[in-house]
N, CA, C and O atoms as a Tinker XYZ file with bonds, in Angstrom:
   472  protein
     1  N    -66.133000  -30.285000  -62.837000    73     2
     2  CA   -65.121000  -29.497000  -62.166000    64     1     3
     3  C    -63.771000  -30.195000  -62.307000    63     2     4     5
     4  O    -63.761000  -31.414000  -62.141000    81     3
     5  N    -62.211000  -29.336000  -62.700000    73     3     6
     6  CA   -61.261000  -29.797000  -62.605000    64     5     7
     7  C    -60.364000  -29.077000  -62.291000    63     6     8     9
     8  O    -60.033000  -28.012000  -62.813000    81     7
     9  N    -59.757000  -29.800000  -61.115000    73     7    10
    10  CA   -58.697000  -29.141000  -60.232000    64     9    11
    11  C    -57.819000  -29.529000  -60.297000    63    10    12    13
    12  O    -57.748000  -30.745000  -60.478000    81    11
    13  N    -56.372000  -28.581000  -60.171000    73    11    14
    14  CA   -55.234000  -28.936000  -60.233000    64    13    15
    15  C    -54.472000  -28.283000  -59.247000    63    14    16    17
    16  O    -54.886000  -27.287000  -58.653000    81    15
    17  N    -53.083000  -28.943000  -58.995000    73    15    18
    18  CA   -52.435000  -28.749000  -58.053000    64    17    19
    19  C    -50.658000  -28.787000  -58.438000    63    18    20    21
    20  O    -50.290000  -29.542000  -59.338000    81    19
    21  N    -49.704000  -27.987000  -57.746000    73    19    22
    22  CA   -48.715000  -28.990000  -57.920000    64    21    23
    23  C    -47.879000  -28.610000  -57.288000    63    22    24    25
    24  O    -47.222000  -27.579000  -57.430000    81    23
    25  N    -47.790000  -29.598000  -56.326000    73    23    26
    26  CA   -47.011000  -30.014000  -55.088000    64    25    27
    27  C    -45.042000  -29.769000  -55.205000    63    26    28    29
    28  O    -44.406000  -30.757000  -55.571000    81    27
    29  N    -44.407000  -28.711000  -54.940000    73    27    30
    30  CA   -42.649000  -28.840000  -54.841000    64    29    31
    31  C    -42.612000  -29.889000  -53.891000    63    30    32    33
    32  O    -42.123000  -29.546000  -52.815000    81    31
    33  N    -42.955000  -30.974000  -53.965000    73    31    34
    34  CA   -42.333000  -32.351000  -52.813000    64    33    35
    35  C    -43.133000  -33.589000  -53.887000    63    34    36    37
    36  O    -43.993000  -33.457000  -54.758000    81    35
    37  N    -42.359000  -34.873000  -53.325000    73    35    38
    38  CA   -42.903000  -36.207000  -53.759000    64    37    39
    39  C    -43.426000  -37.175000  -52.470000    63    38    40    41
    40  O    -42.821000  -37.054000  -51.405000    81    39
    41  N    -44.524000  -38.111000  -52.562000    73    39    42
    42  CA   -44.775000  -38.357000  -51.861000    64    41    43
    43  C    -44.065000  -39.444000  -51.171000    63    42    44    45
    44  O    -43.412000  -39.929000  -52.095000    81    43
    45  N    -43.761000  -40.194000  -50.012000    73    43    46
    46  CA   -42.459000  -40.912000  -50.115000    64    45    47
    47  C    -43.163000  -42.620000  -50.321000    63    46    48    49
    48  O    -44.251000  -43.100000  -50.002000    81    47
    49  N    -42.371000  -42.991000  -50.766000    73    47    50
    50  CA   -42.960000  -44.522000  -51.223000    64    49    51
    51  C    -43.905000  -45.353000  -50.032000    63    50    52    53
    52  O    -43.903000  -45.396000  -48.802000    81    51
    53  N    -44.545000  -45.854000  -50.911000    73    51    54
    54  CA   -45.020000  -46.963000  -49.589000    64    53    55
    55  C    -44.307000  -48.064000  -48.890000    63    54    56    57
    56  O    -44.737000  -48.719000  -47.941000    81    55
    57  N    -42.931000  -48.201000  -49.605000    73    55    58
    58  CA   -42.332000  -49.148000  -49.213000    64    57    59
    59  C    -41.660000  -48.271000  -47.543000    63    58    60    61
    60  O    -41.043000  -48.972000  -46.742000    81    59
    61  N    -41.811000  -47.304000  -47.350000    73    59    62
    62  CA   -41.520000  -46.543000  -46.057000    64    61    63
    63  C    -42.439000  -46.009000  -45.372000    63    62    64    65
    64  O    -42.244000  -45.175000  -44.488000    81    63
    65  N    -43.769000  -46.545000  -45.804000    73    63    66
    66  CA   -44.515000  -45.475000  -45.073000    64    65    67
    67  C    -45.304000  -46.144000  -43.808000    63    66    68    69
    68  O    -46.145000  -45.610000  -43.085000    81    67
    69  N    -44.618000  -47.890000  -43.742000    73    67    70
    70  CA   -45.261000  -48.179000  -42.782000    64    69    71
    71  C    -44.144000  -49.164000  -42.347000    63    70    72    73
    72  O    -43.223000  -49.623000  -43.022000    81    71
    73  N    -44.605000  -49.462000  -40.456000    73    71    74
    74  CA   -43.052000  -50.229000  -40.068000    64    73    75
    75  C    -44.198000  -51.285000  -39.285000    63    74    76    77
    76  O    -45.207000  -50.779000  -38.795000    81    75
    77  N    -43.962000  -52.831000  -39.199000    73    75    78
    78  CA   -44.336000  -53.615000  -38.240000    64    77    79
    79  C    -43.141000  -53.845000  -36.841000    63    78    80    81
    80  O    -41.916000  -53.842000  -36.718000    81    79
    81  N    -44.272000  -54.023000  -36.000000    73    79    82
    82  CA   -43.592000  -54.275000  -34.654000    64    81    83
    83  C    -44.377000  -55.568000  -34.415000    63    82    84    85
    84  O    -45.376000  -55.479000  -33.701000    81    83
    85  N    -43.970000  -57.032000  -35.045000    73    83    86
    86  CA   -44.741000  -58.280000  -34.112000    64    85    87
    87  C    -45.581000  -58.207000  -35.101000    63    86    88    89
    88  O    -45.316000  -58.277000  -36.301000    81    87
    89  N    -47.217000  -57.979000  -34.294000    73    87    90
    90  CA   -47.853000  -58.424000  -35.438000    64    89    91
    91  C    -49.051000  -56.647000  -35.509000    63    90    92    93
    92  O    -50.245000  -56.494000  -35.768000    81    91
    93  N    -47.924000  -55.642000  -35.129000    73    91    94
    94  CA   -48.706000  -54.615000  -35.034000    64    93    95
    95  C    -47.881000  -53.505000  -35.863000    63    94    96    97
    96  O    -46.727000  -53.148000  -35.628000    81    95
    97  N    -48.921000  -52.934000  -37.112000    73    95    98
    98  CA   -48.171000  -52.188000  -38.208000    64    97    99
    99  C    -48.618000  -50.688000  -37.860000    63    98   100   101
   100  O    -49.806000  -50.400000  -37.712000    81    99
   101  N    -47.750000  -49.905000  -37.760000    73    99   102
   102  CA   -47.705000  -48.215000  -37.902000    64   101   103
   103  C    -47.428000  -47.701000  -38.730000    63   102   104   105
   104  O    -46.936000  -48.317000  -39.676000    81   103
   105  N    -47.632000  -46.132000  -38.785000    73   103   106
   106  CA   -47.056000  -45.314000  -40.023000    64   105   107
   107  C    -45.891000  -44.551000  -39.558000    63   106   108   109
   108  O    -45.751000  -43.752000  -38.633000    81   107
   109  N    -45.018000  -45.058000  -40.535000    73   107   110
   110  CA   -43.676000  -44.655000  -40.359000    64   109   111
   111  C    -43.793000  -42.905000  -40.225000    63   110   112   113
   112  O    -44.745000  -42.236000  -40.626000    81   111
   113  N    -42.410000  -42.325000  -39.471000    73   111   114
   114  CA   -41.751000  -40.945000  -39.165000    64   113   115
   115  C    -42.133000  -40.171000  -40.956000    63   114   116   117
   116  O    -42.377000  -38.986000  -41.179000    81   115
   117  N    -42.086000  -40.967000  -41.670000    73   115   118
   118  CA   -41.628000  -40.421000  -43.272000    64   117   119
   119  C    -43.031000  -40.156000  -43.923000    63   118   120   121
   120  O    -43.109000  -39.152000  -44.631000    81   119
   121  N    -44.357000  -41.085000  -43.739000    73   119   122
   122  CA   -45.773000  -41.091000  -43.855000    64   121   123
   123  C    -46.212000  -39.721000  -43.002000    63   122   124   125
   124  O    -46.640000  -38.634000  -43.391000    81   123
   125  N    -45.984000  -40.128000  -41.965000    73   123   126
   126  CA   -46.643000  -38.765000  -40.858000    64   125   127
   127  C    -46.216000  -37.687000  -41.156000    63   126   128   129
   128  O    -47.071000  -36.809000  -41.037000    81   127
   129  N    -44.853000  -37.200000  -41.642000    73   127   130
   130  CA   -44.051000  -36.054000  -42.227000    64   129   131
   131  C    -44.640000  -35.528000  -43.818000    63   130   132   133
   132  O    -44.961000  -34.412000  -44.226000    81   131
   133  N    -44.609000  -37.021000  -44.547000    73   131   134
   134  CA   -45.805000  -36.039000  -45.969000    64   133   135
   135  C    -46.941000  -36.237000  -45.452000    63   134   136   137
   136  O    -47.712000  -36.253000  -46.411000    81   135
   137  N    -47.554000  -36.408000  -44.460000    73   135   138
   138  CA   -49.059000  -35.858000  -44.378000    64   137   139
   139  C    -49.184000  -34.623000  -43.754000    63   138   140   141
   140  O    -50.169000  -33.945000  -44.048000    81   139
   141  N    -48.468000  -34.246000  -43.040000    73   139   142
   142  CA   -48.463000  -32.812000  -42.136000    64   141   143
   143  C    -47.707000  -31.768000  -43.113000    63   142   144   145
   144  O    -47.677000  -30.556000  -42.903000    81   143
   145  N    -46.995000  -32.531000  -44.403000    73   143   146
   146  CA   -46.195000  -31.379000  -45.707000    64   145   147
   147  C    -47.175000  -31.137000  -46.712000    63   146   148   149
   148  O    -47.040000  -30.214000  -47.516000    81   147
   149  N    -48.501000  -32.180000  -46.720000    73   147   150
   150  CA   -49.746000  -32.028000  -47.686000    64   149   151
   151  C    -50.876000  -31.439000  -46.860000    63   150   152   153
   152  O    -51.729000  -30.883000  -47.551000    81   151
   153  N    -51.115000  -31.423000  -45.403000    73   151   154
   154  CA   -51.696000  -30.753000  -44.985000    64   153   155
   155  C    -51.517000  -28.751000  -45.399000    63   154   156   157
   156  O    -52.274000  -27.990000  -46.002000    81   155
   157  N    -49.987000  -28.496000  -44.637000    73   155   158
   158  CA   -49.373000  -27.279000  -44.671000    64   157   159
   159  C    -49.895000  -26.970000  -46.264000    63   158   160   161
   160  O    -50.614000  -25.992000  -46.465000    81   159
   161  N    -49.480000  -27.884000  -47.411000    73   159   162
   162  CA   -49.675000  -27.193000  -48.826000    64   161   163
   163  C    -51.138000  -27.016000  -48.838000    63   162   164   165
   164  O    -51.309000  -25.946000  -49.423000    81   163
   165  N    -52.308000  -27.509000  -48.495000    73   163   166
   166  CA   -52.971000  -26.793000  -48.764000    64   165   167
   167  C    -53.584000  -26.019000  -48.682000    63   166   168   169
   168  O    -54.316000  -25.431000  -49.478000    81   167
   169  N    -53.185000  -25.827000  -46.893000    73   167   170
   170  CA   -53.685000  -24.758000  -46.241000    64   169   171
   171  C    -53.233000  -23.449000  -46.400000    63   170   172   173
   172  O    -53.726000  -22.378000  -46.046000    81   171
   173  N    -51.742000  -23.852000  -47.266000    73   171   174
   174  CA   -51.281000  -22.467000  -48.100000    64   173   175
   175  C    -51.729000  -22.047000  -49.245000    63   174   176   177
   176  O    -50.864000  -21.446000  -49.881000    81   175
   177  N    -52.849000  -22.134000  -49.816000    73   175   178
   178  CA   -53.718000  -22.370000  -50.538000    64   177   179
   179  C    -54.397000  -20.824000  -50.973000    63   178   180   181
   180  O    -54.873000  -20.239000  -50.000000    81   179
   181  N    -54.496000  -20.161000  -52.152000    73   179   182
   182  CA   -55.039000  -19.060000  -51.692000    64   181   183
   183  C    -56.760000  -19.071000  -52.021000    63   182   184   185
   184  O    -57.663000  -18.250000  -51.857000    81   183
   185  N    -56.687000  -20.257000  -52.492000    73   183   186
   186  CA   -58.574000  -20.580000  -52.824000    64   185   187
   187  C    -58.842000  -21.642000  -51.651000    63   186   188   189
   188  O    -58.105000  -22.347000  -50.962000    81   187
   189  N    -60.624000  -21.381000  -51.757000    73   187   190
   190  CA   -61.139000  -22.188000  -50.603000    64   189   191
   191  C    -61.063000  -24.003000  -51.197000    63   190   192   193
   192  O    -61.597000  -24.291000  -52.268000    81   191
   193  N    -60.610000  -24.685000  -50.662000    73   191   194
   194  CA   -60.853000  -26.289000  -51.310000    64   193   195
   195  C    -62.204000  -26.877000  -50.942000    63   194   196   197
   196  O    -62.320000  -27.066000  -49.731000    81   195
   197  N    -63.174000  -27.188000  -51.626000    73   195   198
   198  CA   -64.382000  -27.967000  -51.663000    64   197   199
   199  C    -63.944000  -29.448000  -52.058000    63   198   200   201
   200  O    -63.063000  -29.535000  -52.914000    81   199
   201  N    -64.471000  -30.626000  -51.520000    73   199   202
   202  CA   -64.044000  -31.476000  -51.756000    64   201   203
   203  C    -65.164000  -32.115000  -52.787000    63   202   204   205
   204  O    -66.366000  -31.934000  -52.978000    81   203
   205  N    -64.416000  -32.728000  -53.199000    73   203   206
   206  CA   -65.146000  -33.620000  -54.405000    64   205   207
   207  C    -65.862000  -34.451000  -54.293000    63   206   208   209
   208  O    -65.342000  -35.431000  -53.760000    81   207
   209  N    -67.224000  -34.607000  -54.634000    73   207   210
   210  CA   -68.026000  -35.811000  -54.858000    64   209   211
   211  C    -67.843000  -36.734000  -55.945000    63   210   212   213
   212  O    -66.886000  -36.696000  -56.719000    81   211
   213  N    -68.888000  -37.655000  -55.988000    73   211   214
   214  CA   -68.843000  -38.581000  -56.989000    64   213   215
   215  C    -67.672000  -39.659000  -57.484000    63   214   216   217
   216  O    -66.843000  -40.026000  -56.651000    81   215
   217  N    -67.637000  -39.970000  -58.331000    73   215   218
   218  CA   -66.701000  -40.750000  -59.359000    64   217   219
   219  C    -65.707000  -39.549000  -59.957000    63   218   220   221
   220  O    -65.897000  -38.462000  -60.503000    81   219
   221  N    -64.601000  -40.300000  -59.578000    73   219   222
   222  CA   -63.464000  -39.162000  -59.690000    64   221   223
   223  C    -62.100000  -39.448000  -60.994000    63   222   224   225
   224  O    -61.387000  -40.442000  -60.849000    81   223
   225  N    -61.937000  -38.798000  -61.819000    73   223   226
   226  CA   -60.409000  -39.039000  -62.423000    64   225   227
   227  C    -59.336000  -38.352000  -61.981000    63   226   228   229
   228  O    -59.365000  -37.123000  -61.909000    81   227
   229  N    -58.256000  -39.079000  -61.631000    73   227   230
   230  CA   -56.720000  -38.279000  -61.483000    64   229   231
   231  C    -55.799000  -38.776000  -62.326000    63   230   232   233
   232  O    -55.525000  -39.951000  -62.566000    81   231
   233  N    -55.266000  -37.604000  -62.831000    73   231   234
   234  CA   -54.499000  -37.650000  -63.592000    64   233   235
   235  C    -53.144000  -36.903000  -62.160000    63   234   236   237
   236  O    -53.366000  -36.070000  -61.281000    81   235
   237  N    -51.770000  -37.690000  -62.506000    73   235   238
   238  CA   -50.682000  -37.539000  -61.588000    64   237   239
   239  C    -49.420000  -37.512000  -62.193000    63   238   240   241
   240  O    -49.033000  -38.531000  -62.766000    81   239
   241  N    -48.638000  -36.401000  -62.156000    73   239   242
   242  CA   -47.408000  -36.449000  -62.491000    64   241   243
   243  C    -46.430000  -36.601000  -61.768000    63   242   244   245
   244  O    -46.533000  -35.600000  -61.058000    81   243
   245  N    -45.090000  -37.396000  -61.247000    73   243   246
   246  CA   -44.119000  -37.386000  -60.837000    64   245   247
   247  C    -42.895000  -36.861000  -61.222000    63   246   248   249
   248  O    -42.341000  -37.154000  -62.281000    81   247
   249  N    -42.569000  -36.291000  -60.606000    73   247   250
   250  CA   -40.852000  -34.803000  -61.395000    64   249   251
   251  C    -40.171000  -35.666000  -60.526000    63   250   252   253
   252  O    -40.593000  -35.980000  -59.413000    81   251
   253  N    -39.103000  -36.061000  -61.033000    73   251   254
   254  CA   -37.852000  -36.601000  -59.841000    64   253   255
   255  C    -36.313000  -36.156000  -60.442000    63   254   256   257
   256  O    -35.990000  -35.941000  -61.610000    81   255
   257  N    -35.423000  -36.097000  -59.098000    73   255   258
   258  CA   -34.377000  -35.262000  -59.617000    64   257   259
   259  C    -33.554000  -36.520000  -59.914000    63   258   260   261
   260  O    -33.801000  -37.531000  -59.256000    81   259
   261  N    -32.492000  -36.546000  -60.950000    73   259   262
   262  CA   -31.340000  -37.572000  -60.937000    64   261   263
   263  C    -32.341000  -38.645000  -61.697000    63   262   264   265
   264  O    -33.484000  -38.620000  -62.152000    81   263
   265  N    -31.446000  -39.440000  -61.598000    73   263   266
   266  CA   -31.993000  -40.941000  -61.836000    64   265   267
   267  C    -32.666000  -41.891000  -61.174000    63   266   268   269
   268  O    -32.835000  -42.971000  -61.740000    81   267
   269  N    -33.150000  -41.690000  -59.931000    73   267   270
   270  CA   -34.169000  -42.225000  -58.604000    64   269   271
   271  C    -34.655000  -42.968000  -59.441000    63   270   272   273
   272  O    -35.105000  -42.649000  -60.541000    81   271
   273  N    -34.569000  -44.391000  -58.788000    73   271   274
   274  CA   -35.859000  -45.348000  -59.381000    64   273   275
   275  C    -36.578000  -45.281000  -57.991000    63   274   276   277
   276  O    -36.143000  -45.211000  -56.841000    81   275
   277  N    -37.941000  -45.333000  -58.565000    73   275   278
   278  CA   -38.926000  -45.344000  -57.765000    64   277   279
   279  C    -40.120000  -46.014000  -58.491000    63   278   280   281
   280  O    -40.761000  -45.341000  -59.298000    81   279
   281  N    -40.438000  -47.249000  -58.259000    73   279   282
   282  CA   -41.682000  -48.004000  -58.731000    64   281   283
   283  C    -43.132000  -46.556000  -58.440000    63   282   284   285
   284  O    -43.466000  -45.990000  -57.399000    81   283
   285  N    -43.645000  -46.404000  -59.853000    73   283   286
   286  CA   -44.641000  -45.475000  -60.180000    64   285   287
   287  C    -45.965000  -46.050000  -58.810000    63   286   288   289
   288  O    -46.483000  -45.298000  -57.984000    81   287
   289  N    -46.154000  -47.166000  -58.920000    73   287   290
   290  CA   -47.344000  -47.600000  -58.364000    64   289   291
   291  C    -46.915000  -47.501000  -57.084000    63   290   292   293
   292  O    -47.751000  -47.829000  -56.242000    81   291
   293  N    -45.593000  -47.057000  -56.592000    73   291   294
   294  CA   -45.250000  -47.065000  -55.229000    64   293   295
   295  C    -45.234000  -45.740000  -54.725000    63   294   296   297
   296  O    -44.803000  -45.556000  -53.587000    81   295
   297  N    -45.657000  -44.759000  -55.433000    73   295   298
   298  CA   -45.899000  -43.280000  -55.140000    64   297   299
   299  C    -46.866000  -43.128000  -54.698000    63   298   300   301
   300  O    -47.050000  -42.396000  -53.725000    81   299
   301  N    -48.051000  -43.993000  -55.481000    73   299   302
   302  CA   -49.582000  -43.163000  -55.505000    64   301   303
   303  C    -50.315000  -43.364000  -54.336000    63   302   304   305
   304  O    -51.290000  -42.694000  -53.992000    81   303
   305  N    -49.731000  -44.477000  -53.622000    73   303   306
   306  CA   -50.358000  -44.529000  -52.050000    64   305   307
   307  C    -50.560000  -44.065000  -51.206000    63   306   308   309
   308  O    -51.614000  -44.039000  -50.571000    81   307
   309  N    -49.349000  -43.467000  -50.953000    73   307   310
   310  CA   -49.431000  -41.815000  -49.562000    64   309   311
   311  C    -50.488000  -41.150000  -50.445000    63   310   312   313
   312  O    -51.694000  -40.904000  -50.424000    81   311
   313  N    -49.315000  -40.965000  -51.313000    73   311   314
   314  CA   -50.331000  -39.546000  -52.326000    64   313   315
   315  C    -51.853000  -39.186000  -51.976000    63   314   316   317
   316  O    -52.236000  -38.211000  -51.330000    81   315
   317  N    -52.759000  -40.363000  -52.647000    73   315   318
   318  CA   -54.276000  -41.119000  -52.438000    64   317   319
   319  C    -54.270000  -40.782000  -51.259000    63   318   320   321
   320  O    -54.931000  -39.778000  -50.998000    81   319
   321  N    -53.671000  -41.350000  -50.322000    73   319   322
   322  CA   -54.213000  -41.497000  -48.587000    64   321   323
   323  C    -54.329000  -39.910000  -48.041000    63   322   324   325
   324  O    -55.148000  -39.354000  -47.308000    81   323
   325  N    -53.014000  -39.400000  -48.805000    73   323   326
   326  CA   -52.788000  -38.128000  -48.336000    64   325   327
   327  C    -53.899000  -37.144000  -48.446000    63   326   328   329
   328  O    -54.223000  -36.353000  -47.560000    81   327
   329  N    -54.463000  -37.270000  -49.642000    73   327   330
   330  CA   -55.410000  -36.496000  -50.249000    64   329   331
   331  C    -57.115000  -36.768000  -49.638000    63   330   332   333
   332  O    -58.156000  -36.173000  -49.917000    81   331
   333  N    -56.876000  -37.779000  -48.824000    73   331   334
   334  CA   -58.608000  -37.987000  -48.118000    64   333   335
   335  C    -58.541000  -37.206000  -47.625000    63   334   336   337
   336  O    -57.489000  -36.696000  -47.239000    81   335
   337  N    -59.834000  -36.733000  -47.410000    73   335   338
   338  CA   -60.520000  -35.794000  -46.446000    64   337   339
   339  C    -60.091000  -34.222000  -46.550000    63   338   340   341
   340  O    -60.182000  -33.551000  -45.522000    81   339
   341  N    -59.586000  -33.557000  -47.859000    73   339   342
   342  CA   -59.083000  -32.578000  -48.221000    64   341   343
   343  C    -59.668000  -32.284000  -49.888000    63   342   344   345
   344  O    -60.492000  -31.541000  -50.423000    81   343
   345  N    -58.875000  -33.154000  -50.233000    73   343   346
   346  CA   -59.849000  -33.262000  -52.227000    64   345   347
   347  C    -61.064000  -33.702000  -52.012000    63   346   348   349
   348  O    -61.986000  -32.990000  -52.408000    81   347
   349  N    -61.385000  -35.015000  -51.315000    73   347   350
   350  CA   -62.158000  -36.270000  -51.380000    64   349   351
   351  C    -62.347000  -36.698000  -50.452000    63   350   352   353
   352  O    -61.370000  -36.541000  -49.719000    81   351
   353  N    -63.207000  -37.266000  -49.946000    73   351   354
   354  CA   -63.796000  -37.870000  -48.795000    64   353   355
   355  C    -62.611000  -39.545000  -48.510000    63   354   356   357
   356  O    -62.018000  -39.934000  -47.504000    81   355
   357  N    -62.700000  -40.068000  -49.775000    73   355   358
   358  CA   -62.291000  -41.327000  -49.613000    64   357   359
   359  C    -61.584000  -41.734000  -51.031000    63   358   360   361
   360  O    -62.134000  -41.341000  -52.060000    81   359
   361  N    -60.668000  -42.325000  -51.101000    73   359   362
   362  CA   -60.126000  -42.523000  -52.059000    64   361   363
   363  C    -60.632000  -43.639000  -53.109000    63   362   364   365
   364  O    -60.198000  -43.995000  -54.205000    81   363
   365  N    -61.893000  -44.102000  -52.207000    73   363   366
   366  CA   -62.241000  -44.809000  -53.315000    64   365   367
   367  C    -63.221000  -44.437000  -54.009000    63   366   368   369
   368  O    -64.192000  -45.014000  -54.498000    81   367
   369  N    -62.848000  -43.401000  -53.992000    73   367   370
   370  CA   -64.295000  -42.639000  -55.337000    64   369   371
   371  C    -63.401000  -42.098000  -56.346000    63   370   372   373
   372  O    -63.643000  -41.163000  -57.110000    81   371
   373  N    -62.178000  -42.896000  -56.249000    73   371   374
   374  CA   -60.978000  -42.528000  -57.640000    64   373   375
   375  C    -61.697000  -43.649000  -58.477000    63   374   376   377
   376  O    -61.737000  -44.754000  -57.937000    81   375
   377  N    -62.209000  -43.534000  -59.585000    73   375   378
   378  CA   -62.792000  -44.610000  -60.462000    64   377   379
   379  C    -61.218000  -44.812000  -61.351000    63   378   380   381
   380  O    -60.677000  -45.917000  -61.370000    81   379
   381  N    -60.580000  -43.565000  -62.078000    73   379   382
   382  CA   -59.277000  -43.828000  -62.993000    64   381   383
   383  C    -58.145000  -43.234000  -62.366000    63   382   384   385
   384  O    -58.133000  -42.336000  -61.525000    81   383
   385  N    -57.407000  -43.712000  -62.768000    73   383   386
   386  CA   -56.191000  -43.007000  -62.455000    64   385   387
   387  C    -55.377000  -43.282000  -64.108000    63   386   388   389
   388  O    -55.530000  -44.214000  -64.897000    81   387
   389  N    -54.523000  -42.094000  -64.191000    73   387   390
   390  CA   -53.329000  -42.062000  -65.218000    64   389   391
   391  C    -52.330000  -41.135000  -64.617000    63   390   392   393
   392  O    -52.341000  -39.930000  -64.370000    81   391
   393  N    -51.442000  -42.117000  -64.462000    73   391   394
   394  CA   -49.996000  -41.851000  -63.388000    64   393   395
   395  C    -48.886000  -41.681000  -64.220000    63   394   396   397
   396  O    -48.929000  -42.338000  -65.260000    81   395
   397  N    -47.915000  -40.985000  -64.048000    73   395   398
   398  CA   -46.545000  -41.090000  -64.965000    64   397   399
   399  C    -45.297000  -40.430000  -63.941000    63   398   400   401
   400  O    -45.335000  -39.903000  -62.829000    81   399
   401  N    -44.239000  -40.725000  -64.862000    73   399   402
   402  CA   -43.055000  -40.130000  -63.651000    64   401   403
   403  C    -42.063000  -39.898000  -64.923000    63   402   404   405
   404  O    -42.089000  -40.286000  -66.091000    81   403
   405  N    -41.041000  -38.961000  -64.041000    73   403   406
   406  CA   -40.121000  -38.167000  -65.492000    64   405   407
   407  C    -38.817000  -38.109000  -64.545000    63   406   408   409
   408  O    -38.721000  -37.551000  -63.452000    81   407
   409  N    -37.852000  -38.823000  -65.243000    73   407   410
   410  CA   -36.682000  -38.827000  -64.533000    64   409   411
   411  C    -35.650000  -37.569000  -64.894000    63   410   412   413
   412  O    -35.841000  -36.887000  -65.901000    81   411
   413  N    -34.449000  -37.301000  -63.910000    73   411   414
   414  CA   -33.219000  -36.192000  -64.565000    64   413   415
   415  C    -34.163000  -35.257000  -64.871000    63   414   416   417
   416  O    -34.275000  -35.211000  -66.096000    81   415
   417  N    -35.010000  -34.369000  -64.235000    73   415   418
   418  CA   -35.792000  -33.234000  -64.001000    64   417   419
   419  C    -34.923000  -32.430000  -62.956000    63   418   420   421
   420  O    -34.321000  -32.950000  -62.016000    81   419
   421  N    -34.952000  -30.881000  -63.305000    73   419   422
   422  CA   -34.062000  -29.882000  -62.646000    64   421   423
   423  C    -34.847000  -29.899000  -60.952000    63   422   424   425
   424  O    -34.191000  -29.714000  -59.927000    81   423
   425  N    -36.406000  -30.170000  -60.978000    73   423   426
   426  CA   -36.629000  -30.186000  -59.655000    64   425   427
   427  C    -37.403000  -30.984000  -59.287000    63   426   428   429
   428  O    -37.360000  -31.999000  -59.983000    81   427
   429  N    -38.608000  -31.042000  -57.958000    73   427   430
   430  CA   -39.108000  -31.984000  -57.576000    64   429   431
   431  C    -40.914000  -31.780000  -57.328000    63   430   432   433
   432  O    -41.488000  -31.174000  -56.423000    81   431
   433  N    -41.223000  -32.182000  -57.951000    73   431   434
   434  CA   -42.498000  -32.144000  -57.612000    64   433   435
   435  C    -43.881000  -33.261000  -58.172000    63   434   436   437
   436  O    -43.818000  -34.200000  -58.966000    81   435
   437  N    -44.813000  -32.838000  -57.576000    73   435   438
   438  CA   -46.110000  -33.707000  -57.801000    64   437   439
   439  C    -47.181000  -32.579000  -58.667000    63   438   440   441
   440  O    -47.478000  -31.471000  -58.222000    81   439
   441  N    -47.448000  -32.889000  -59.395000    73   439   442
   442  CA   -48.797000  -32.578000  -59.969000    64   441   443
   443  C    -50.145000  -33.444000  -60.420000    63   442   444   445
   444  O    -50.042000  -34.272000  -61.325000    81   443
   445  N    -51.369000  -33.223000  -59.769000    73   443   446
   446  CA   -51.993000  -33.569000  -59.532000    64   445   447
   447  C    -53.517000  -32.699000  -60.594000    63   446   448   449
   448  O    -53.564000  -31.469000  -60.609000    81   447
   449  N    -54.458000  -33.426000  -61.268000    73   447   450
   450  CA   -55.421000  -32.782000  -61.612000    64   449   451
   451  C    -56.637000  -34.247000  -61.171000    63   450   452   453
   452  O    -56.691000  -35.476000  -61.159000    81   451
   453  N    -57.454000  -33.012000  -60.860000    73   451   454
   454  CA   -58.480000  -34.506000  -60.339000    64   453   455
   455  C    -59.958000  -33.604000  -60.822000    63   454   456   457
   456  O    -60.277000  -32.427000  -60.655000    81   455
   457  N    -60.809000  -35.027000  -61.636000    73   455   458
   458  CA   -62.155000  -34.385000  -62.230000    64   457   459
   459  C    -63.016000  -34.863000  -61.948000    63   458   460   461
   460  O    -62.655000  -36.007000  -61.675000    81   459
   461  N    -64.201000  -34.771000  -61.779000    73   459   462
   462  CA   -64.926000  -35.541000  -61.439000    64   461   463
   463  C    -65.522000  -36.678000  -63.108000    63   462   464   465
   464  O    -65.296000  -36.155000  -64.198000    81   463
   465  N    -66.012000  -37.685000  -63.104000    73   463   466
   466  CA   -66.323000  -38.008000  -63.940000    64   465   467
   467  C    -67.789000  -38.589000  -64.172000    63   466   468   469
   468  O    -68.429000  -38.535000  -63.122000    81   467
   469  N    -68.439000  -39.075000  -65.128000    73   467   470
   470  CA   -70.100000  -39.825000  -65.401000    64   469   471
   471  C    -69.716000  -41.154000  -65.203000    63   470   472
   472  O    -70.548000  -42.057000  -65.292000    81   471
């Protein structure tokens, strides 16, 4: 089975998605906001979502507008987290990933295909 998706939003870095207080860490205003914007997308959904078993591949695209630097490996974290318990039970049944990002794009988005794999 291979599913695809693709998200008009980016997920926001991990370098924001969490704040310490002392020696006690939360999820930032910006984490909680794309999880309740990846919830809404898929519940706008016009197919039923079954979640995925097994050993999984994702393949992930990043659209960004302008010239944004944004470290690639600093996307895929919400993203992953975002996606438990909706695609996938747990993110660690991602065995591959192949990630990319495309700068000076007219708009913004995520695309996502996830397969299961042997």
């Amino acid at each position: 089975m291979n599913i695809r998706y693709e998200m008009p939003f980016l997920p926001p870095s991990v370098n924001a998605c969490y704040r310490s207080y002392g020696k006690k860490v939360i999820k930032s205003a910006k984490l909680k906001e794309f999880e309740q914007k990846i919830i809404q997308y898929f519940d706008s959904q016009d197919e039923e979502i079954n979640m995925l078993e097994g050993k999984l591949k994702l393949t992930v695209s990043f659209y960004l507008k302008g010239r944004r630097s944004i470290d690639l490996d600093n996307l895929l974290k919400a993203l992953l987290d975002g996606c438990e318990n909706i695609l996938y039970e747990n993110d660690k049944m991602i065995y591959e990933i192949h990630a990319e990002k495309f700068n000076n794009c007219d708009e913004v988005k995520t695309i996502i295909q996830i397969e299961q794999i042997n």
